[in-house]
C-alpha positions in Angstrom: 0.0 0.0 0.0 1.1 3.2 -0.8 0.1 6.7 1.1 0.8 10.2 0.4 1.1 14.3 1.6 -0.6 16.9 -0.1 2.1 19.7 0.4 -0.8 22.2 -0.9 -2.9 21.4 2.5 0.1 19.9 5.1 1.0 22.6 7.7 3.9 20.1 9.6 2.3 19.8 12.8 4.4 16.4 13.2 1.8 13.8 14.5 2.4 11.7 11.5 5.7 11.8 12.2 4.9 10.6 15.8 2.3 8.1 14.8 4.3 6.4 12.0 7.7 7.6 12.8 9.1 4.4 10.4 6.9 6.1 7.5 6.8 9.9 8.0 9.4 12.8 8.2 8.7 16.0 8.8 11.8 18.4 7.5 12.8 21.5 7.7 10.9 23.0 5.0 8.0 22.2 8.0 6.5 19.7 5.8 6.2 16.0 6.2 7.6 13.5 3.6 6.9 10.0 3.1 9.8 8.0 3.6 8.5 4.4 2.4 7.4 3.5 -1.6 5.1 0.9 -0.1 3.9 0.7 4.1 4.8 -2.1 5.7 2.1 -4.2 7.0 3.4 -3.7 10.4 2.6 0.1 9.9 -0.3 -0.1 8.6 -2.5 1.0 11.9 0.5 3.5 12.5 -0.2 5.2 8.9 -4.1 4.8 9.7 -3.7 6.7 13.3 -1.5 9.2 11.4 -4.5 9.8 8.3 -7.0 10.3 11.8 -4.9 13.0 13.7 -3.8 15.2 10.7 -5.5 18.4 11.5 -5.5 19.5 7.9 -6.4 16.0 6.2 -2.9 16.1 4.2 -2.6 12.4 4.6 -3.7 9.7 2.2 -4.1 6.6 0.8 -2.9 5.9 -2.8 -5.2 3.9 -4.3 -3.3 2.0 -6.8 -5.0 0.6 -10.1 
């Protein structure tokens, strides 16, 4: 599974990067970065908690066809 950051709407308040630390970077341009090409099933609830805290809904699921 793949999961992205709009950098139009993300504001780098950081709880990605706290939820999904393994996924989610947040630099010093004050935006966060995914640092995966595909989540690991082990951070799958991780990337999920991190999609539910975003206060600006920057966080999303790719879906792939």
């Amino acid at each position: 599974m793949k999961v992205s950051v709009n950098h139009d709407l993300c504001e780098g308040h950081g709880k990605c990067e706290a939820s999904a630390p393994a996924v989610f970077e947040v630099r010093d341009d004050d935006l966060s970065y995914v640092l995966v090409d595909d989540v690991p099933a082990d951070q799958v609830d991780n990337v999920e908690k991190a999609i539910r805290l975003c206060p600006r809904a920057a966080i999303a699921w790719v879906q792939e066809s």
